[in-house]
Backbone bond lengths (Angstrom), bond angles and torsions (degrees), N, CA, C in turn:
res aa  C-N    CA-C-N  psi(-1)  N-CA   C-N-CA  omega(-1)  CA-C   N-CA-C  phi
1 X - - - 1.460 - - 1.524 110.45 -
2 X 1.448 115.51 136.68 1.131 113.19 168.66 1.724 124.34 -77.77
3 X 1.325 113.49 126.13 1.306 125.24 -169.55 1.794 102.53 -67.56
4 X 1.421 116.38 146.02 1.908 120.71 178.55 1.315 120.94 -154.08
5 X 1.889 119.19 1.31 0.709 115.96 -155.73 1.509 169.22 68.73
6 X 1.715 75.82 12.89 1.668 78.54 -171.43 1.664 92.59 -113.79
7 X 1.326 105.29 130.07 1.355 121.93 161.97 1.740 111.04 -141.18
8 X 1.633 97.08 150.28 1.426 115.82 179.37 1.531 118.93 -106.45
9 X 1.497 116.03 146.28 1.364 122.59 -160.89 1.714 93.61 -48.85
10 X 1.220 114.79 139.09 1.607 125.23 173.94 1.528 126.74 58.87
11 X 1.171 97.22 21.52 1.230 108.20 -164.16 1.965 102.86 -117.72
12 X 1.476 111.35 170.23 1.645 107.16 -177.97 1.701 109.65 -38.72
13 X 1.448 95.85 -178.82 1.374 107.09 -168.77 1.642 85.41 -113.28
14 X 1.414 120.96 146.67 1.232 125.08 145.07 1.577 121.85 -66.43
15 X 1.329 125.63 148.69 1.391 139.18 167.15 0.861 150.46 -130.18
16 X 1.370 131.37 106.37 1.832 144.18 -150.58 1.407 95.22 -118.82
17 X 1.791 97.05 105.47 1.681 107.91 156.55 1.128 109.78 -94.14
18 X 1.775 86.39 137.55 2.058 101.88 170.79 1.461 92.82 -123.12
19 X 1.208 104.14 164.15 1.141 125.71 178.80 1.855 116.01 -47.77
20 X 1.423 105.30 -53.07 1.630 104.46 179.37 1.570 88.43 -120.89
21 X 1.167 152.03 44.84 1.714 148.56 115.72 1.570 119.66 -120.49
22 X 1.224 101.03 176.43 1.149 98.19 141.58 1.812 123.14 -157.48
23 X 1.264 117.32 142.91 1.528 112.56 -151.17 1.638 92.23 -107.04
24 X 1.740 98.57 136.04 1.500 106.52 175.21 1.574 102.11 -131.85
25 X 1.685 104.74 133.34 1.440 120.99 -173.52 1.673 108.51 -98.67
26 X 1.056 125.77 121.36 1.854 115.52 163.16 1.322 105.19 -112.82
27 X 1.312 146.74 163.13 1.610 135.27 107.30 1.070 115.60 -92.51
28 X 1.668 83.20 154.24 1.878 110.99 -160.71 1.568 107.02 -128.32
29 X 0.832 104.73 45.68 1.802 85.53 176.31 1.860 91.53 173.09
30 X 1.167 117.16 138.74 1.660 135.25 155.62 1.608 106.50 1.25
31 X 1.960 90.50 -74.78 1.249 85.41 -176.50 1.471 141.06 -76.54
32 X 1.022 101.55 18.73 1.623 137.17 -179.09 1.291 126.32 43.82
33 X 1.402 101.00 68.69 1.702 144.25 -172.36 1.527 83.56 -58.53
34 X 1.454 109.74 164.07 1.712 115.56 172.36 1.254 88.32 -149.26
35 X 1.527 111.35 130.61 1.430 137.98 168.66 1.353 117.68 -97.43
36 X 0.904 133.96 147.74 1.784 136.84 -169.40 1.447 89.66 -159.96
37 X 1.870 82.12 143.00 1.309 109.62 -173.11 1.962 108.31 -152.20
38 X 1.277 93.09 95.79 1.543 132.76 -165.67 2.113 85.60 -67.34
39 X 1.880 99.50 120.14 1.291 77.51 171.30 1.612 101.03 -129.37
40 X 1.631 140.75 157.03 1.281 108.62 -176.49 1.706 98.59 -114.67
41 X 1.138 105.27 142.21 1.531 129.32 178.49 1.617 104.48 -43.77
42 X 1.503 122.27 -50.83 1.356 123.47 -153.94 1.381 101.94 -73.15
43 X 1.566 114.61 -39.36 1.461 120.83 -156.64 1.032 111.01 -115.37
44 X 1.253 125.12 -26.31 2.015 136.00 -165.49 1.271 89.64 70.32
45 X 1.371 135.48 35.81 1.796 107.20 161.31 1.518 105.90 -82.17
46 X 1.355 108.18 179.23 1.519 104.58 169.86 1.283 115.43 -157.83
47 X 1.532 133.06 168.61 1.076 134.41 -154.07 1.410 106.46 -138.59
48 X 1.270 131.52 131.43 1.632 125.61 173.60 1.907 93.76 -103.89
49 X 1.183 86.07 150.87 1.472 107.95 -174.88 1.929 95.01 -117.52
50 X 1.071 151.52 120.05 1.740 147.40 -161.85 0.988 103.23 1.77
51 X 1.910 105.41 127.30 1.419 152.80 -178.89 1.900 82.10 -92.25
52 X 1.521 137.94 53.47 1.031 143.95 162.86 1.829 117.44 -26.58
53 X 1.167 99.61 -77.68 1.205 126.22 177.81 1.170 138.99 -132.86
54 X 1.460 126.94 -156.39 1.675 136.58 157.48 1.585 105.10 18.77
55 X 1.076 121.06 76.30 1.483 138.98 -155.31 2.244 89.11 -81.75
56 X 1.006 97.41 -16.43 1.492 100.39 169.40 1.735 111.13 -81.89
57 X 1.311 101.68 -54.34 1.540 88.17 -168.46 1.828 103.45 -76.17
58 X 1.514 120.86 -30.60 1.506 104.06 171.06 1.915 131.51 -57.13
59 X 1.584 99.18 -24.62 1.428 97.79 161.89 1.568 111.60 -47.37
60 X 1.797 98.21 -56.35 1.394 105.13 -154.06 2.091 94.10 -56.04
61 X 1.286 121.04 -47.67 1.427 103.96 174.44 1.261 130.37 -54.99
62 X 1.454 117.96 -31.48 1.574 113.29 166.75 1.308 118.17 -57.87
63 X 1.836 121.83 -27.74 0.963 98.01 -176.46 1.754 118.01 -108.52
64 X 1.159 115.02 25.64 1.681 154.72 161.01 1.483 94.30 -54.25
65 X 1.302 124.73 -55.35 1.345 139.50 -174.17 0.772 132.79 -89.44
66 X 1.755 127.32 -8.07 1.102 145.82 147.20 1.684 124.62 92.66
67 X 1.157 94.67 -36.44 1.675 129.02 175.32 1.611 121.96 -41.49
68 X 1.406 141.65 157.67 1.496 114.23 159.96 1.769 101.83 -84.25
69 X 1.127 110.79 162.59 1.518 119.13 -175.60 1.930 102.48 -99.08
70 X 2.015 95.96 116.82 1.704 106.10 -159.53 1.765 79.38 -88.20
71 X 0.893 124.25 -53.61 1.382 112.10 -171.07 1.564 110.64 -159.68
72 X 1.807 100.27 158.17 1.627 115.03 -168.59 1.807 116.69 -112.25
73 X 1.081 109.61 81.73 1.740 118.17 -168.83 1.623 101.80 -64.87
74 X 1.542 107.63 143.66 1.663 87.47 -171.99 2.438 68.77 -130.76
75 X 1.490 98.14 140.02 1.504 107.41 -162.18 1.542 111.72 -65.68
76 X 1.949 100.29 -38.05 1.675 125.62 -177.92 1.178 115.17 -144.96
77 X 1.233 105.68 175.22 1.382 112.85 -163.71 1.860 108.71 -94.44
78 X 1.276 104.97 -9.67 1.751 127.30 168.30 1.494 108.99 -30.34
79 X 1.152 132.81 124.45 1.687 136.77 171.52 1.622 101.70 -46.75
80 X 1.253 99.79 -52.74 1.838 87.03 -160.63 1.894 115.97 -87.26
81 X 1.392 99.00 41.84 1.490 117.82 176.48 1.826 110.37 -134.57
82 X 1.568 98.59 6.11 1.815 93.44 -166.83 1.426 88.95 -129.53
83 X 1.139 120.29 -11.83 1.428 112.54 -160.42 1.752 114.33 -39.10
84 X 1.174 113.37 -80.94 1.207 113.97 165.60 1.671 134.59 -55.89
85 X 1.326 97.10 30.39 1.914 99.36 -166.57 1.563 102.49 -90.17
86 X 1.197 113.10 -43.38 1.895 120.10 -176.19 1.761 96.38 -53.55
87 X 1.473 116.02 -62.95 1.886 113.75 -179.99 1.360 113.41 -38.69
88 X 1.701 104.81 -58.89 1.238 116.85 -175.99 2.134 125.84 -33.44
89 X 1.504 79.27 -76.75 1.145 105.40 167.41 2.183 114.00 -41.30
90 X 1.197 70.54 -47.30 1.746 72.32 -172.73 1.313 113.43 -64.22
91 X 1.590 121.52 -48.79 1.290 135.95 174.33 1.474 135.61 -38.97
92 X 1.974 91.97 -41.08 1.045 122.23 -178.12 1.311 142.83 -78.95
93 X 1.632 102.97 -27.90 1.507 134.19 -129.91 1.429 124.70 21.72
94 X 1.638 128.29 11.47 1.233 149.04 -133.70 2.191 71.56 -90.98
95 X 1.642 93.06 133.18 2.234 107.99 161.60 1.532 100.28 -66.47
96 X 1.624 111.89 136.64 0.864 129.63 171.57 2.087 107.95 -91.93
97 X 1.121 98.59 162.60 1.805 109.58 -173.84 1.504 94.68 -140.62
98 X 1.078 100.16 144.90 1.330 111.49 143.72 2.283 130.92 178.04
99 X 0.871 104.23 179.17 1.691 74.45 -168.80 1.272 116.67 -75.16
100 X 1.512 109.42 156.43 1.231 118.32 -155.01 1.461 113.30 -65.55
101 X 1.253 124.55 -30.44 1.624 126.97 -164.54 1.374 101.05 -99.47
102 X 1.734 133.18 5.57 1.209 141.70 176.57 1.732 112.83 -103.00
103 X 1.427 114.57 -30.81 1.835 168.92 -136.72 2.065 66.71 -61.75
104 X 1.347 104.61 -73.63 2.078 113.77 -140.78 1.814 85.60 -84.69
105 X 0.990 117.94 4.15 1.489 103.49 175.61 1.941 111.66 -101.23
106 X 1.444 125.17 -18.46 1.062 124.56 -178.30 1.832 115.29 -77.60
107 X 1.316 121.64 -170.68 1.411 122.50 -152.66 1.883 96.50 -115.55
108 X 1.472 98.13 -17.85 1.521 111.42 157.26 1.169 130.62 -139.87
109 X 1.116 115.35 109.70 2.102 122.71 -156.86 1.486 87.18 -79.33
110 X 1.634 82.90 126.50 1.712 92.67 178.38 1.514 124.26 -57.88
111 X 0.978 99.00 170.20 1.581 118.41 166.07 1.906 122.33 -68.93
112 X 1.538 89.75 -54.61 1.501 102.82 165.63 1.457 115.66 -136.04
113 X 1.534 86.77 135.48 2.056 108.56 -162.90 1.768 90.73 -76.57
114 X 1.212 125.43 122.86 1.416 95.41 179.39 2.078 104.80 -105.44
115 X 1.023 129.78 -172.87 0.856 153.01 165.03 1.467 140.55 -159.08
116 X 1.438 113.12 179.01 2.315 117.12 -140.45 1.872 78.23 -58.37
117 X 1.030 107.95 158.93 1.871 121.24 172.01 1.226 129.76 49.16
118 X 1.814 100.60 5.27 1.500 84.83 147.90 0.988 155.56 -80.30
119 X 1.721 142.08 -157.87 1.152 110.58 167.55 1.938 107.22 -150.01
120 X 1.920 129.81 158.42 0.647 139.39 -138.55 1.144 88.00 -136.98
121 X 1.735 105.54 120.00 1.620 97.56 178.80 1.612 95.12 -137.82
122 X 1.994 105.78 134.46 1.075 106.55 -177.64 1.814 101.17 -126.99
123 X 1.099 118.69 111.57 1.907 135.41 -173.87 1.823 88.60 68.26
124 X 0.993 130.85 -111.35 1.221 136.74 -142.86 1.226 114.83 -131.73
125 X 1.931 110.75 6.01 1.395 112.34 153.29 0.985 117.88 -109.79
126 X 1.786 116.53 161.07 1.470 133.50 175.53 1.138 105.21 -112.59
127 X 1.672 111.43 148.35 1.503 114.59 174.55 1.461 87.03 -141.23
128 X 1.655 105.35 151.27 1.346 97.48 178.22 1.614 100.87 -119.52
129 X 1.039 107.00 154.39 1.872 134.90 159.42 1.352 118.54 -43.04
130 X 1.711 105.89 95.79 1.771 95.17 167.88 1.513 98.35 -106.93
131 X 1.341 106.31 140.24 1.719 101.14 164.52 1.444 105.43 -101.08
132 X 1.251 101.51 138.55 1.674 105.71 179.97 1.491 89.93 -127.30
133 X 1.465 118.03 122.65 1.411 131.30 176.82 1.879 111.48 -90.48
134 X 1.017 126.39 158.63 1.192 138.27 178.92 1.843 134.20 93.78
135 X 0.975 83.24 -15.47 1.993 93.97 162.38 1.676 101.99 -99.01
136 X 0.813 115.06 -50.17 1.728 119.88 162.47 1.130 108.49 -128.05
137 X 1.367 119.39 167.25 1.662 132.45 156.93 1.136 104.04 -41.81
138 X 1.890 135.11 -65.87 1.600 122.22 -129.18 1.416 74.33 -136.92
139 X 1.354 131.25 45.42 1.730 123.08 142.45 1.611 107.52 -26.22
140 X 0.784 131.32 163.07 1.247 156.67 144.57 1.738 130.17 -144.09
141 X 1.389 120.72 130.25 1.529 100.05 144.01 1.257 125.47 -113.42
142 X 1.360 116.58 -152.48 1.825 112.37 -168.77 1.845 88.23 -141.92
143 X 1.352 105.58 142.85 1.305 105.16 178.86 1.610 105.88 -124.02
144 X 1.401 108.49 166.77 1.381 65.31 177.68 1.846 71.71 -174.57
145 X 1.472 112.98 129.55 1.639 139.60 -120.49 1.979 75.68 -136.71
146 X 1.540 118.44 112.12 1.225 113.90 -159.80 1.966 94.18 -106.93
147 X 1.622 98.44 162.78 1.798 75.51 -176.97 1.649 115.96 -73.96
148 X 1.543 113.16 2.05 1.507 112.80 169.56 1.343 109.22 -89.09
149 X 1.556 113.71 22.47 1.561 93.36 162.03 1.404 108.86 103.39
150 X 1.011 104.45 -46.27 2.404 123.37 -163.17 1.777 93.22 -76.24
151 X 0.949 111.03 126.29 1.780 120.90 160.10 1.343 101.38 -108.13
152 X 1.251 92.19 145.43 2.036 130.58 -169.25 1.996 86.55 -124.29
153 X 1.578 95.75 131.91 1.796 107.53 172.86 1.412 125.83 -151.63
154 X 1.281 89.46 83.21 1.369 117.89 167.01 1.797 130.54 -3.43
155 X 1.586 134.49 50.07 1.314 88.38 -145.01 1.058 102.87 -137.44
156 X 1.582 115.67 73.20 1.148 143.57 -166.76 1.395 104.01 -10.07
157 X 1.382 136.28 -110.20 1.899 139.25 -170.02 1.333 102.38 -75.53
158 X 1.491 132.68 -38.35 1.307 118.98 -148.64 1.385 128.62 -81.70
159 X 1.979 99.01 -4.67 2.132 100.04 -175.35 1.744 77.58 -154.50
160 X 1.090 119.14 125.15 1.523 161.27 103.53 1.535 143.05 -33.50
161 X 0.753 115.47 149.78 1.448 115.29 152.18 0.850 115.54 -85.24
162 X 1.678 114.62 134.40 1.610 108.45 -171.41 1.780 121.81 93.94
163 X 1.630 95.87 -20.29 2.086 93.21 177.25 1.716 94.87 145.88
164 X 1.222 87.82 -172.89 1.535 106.24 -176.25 1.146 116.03 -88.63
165 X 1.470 130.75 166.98 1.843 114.39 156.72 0.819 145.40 -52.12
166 X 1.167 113.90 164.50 1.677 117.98 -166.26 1.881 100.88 -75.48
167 X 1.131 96.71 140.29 1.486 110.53 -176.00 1.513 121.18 -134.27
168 X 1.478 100.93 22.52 1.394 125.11 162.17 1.716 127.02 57.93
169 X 1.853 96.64 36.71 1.585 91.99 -139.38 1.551 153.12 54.42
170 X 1.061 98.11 21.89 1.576 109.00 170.13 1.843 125.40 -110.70
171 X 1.394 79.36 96.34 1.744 100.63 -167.55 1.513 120.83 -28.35
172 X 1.283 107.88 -50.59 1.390 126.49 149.98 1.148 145.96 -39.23
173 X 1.513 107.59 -33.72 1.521 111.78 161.49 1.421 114.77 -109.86
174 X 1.329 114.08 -7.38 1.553 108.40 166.68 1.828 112.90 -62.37
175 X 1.618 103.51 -53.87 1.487 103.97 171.66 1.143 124.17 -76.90
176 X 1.174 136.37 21.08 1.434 154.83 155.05 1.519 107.49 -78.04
177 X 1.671 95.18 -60.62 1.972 92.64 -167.32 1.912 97.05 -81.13
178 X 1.141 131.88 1.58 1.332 95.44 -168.10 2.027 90.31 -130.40
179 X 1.581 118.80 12.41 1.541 114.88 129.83 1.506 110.26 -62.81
180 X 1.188 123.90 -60.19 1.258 135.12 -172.13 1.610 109.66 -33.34
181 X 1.360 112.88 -53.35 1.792 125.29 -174.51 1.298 99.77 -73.21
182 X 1.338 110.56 -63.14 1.950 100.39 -178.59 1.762 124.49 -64.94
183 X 1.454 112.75 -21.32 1.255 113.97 162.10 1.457 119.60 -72.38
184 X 1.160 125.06 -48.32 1.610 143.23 -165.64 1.977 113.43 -93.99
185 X 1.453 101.78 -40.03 1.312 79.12 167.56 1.451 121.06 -122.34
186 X 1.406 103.65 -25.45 1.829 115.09 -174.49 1.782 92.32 -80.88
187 X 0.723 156.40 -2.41 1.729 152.67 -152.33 1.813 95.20 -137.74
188 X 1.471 109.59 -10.17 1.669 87.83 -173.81 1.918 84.84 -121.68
189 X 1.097 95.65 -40.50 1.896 98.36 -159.35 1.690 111.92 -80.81
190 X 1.165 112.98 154.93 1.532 98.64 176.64 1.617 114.74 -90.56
191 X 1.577 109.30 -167.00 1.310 109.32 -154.18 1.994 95.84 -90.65
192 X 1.194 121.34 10.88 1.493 131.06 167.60 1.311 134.09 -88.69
193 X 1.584 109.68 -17.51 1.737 140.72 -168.10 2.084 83.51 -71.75
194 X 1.437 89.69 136.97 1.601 113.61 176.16 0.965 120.42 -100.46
195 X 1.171 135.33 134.15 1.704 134.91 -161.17 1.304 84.18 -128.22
196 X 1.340 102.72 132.23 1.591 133.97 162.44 1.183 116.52 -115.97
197 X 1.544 113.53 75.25 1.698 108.96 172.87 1.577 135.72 -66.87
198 X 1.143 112.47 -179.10 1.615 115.18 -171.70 1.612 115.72 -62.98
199 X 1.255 86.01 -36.48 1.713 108.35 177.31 1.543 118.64 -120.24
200 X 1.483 105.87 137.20 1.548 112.36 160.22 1.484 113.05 63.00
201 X 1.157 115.64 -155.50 1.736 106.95 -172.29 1.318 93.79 -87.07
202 X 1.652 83.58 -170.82 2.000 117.28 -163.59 1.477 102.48 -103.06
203 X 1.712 104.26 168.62 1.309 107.98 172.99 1.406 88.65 -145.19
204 X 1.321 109.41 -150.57 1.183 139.48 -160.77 1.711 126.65 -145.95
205 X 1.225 122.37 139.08 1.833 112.35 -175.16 1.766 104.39 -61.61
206 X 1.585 105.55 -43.40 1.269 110.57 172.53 1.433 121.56 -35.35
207 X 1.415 109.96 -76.77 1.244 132.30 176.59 1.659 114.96 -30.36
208 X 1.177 105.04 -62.23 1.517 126.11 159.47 1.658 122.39 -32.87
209 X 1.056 94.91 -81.90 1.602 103.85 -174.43 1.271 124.12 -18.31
210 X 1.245 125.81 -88.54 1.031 135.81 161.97 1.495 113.63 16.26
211 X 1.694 102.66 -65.78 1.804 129.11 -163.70 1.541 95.42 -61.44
212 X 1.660 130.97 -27.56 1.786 119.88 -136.58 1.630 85.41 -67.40
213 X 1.523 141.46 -47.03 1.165 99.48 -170.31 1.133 130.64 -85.74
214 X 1.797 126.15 0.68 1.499 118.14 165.64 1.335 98.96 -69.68
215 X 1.291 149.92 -29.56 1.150 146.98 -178.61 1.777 105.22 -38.63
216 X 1.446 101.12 -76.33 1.512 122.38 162.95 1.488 118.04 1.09
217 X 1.709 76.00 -74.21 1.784 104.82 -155.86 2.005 95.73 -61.59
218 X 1.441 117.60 -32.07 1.679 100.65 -159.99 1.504 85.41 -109.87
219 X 1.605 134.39 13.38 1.443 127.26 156.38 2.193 97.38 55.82
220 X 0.874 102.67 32.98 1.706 104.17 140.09 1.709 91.46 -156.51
């Protein structure tokens, strides 16, 4: 089956085979949080991308994947992205991550503070650390550069379809987070890289582009 992203709260997981992963999408919660669960081909390790919610049905995706779970990245420090992280974590014993200036606001202070260029390695893949500032302090996404070439980017609140995150009217952090996207991901990644946001379906840098300066112009 061809993978597109569309999944419904509690409902199957979507699935994107790559050659050395393979990426599985659910939503878990009302507001239709999306959980990802990064698995790698060579090793069966695996990676959760937000312990969102329904801490029942995200087991059931970890174990979709078969893998033991190396670690649980939570994207922000936002309630309706941690919900299920304390079960998770506990269930699992799997180290928690998350960015560092987001790190003292969650319900379990990670294991590892991460920060901009690092990188996240689960069996024999790497993903690296973008910090995108302005929807939270310690945004982060996870990129993650496949050996066919195709990058998958993680990016929980901060890129959408349609614009960046919500930044609550604050002028200041709107033009903060959306230098941040055109420097960090539209300025490094090409126009093929897959965005897997926090919410609802996916897009594309392609798809996107075009929009960054109406983005600008209406400042969300």
């Amino acid at each position: 089956m061809v993978y597109n992203g569309e999944v419904t709260p509690g409902g199957p997981a979507d699935v994107r085979e790559l050659p050395d992963a393979v990426i599985r999408k659910a939503s878990v919660s009302p507001q239709d949080n999306n959980a990802y669960l990064i698995t790698c081909r060579q090793t069966g390790d695996q990676l959760l991308i937000d312990a969102a919610d329904d801490a029942g049905r995200v087991r059931t995706l970890i174990g979709e994947g078969g893998g033991p779970l190396r670690g649980i990245v939570t994207t922000h420090q936002h309630w309706d992205h941690h919900r299920a992280l304390q079960e998770i974590a506990e269930v699992t014993n799997a180290p928690t991550l998350a960015g560092e200036d987001d790190a003292d606001e969650l319900p379990v202070k990670p294991d590892v503070r991460l920060r901009h260029a690092d990188a996240v390695t689960v069996g024999e893949l790497t993903l690296d650390v973008v910090h995108l500032r302005g929807h939270t302090p310690g945004s982060v996404t996870l990129v993650l550069t496949s050996s066919d070439g195709s990058v998958h980017a993680f990016t929980g609140d901060s890129l959408f379809p349609g614009g960046v995150g919500n930044t609550f009217d604050n002028k200041e952090n709107f033009a903060t987070l959306i230098s941040d996207v055109e420097e960090r991901l539209f300025d490094v990644y090409p126009d093929e890289t897959w965005i897997y946001p926090g919410h609802g379906k996916d897009t594309t840098l392609g798809a996107e582009r075009p929009s960054l300066p109406q983005w600008r112009e209406r400042g969300w």
